[in-house]
N, C-alpha and C positions, 0 to 999 in steps of 0.2 A: 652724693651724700644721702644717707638714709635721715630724711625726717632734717633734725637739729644734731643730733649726731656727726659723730666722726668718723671717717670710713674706716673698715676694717678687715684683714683679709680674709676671703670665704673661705669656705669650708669645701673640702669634695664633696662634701655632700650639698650642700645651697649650690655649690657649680650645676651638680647632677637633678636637682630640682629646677631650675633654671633651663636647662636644656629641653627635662620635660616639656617646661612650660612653653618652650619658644615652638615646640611642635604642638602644642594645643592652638595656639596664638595665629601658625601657618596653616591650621586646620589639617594637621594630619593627626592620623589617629596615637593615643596616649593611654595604654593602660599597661600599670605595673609597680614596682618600689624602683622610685625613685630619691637616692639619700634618708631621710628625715621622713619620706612620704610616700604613702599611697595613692597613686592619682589613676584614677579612672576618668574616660569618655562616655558614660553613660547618657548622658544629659546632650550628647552631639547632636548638632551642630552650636547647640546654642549654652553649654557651658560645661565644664567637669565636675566632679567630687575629688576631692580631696581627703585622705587621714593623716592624721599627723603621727607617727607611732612610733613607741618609745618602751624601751626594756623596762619591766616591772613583773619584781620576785621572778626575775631568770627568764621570763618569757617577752617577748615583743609584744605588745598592746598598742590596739590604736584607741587613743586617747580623746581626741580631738577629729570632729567631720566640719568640713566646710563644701558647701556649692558655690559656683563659682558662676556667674554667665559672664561668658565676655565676647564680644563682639564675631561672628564666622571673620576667617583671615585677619581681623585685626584691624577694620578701614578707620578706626577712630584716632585721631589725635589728643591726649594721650589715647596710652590703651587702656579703657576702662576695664578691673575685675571687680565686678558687683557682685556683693558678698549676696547670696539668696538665705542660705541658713548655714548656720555655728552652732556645736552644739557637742559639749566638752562629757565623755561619760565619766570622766573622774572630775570633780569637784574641788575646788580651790587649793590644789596642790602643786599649782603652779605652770601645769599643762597648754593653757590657754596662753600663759603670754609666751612661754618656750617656743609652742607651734606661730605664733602671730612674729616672732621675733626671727625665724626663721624663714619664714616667706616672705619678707619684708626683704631679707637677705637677700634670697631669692630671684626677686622682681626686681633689684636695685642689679645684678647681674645682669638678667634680662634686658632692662631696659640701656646696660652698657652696650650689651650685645647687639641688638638693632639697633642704637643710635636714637631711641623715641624714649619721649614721656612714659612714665607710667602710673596709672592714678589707683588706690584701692578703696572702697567704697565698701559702707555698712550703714545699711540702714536700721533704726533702731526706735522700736516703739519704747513702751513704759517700762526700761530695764535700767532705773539708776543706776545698777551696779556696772553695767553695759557701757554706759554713758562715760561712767566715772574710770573706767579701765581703758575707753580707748582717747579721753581727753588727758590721763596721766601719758599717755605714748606722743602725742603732740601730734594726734587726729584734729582736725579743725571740722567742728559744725554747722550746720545750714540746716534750717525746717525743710522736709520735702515739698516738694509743689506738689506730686504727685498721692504721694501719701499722706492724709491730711493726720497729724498728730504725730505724726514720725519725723526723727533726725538722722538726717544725713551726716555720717562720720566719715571724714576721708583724708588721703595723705598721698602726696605725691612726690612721683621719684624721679629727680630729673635729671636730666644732662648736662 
């Protein structure tokens, strides 16, 4: 189940992002469109980028960037994706939770797929707005230990 939610059938395209991701996760290489997204290996061994991109006035745009590090191979239980930076060029048009609602999909595939956990993490300095968009999604909070003034947002997809 995704979150509180009810499950619901994917899409080819979240199958085909999910796939992606399951070869980021096995540490093989990842660049290209996949469904919904842009996923690059730039950031290898220790994480991808991500766009989210979406037709606007006839052209594809990527809307939405996310970094990603997650674990080489994947030795974590769950498997952590620590969100490093978001960061939406179109503005409150709805893009952010389109692309968040859609890797969400995603990773709930993923995590059918291998049989594991899989936990999504954002850390979150002084961005109420931040806060207040991934606590309406039923993110759960936690202070960081590590980063002193920062919140940990995160959601997990389990088996």
């Amino acid at each position: 189940m995704i979150g509180s939610q009810e499950k619901i059938r994917p899409t080819p395209h979240e199958v085909g992002t999910a796939q992606a991701l399951k070869r980021a996760v096995n540490g093989e290489p990842v660049n290209g469109r996949f469904g919904d997204w842009v996923i690059a290996d730039v950031h290898y061994p220790k994480g991808i980028q991500m766009f989210y991109v979406t037709e606007i006035d006839g052209k594809d745009s990527l809307v939405v960037d996310y970094i990603f590090t997650i674990p080489p191979v994947a030795t974590t239980s769950p498997i952590i994706f620590n969100n490093a930076h978001r960061e939406s060029a179109v503005k409150r048009k709805g893009y952010g939770t389109r692309s968040l609602l859609s890797l969400e999909s995603a990773l709930q595939i993923l995590g059918d797929d291998l049989e594991r956990d899989i936990s999504l993490r954002f850390t979150v300095g002084d961005q109420d707005d931040t806060k207040a968009w991934l606590t309406e999604r039923g993110y759960a909070s936690e202070e960081s230990s590590l980063d002193h003034g920062k919140i940990i947002f995160s959601k997990d997809f389990t088996q």
